[in-house]
C-alpha positions in Angstrom: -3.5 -20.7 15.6 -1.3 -23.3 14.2 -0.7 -21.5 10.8 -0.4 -17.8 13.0 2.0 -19.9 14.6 4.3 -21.1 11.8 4.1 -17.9 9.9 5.0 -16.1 13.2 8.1 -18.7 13.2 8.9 -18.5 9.4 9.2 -14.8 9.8 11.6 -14.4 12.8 13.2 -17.5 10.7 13.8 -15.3 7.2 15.0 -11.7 8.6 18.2 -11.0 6.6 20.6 -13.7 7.8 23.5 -11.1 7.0 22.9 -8.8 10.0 23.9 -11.2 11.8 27.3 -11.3 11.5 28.1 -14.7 13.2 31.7 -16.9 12.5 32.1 -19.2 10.0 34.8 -22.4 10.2 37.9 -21.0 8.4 38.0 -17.5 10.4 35.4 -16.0 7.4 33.3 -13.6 9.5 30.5 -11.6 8.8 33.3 -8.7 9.2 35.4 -10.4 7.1 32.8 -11.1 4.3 31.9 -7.3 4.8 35.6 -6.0 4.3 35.8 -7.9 1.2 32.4 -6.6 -0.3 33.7 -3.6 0.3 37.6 -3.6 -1.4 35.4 -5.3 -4.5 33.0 -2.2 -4.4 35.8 0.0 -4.0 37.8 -1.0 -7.0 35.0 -1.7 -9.7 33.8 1.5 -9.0 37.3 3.7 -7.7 35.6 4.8 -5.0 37.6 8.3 -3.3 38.7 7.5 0.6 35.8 9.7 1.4 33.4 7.8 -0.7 34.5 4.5 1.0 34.5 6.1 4.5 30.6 7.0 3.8 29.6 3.3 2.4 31.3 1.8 5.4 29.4 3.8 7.9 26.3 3.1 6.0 27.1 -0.6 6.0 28.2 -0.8 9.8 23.9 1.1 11.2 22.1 -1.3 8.7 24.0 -4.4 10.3 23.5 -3.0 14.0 19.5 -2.0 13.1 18.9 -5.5 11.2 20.4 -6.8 14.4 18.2 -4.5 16.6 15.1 -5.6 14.7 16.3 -9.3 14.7 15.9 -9.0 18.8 12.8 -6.9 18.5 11.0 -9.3 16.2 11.9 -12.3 18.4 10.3 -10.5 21.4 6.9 -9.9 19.6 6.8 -13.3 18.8 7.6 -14.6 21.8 5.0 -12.7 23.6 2.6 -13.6 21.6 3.1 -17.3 22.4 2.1 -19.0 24.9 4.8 -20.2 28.3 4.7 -23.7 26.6 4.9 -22.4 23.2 7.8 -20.4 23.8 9.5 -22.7 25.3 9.1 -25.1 22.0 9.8 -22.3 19.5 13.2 -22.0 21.8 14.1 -26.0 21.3 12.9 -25.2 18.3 15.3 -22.3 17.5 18.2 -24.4 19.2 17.8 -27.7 17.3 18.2 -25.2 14.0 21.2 -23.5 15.0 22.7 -26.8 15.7 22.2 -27.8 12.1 23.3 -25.1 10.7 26.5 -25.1 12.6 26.8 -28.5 11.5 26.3 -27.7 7.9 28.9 -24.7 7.9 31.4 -27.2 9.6 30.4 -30.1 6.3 30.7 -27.0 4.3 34.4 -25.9 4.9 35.6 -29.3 5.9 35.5 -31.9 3.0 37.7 -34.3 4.4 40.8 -35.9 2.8 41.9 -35.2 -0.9 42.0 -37.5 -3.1 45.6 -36.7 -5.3 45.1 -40.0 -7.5 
């Protein structure tokens, strides 16, 4: 059960962390870090308006279906758990999204410069 358990966890952990667009210190959202892919994609390979109009629709379902099956996935799990398990694997999910917050804010915050 304890393996079922952790593998359940590790897989609602690893779904593609880019359909979930969150914000980043700095204003970089996952829109933002989208737009740019794009104008990069646009001008290595001169893409025609049309071209680009297609690639950004494509873009804009797969973020809202990995988000759909982000939700949906969590749900299996969840009911496949146990009331005190679930509970856990929330405190669980909570205590990692308060380290990672903490690490994006480490990550775009270095402190003073040193000019020497």
């Amino acid at each position: 059960m304890k393996k079922t358990l952790t593998a359940l966890t590790l897989g609602a952990i690893l779904l593609p962390a880019a359909a979930l667009a969150g914000s980043y210190p700095g204003g970089h959202s996952g829109e933002h870090r989208a737009e740019k892919r794009m104008e990069r994609m646009a001008e290595q390979l001169q893409l025609t308006d049309q071209q680009r109009e297609e690639i950004q629709k494509i873009m804009q379902e797969q973020r809202t279906e990995g988000r759909k099956q982000h939700e949906q996935t969590r749900e299996r799990i969840s009911n496949v758990l146990t009331p005190e398990q679930q509970e856990q694997w929330q405190q669980y999910r909570e205590e990692r999204m308060k380290r990672r917050s903490e690490h994006r804010e480490n990550r775009y915050h270095h402190g003073p410069r040193y000019d020497g």
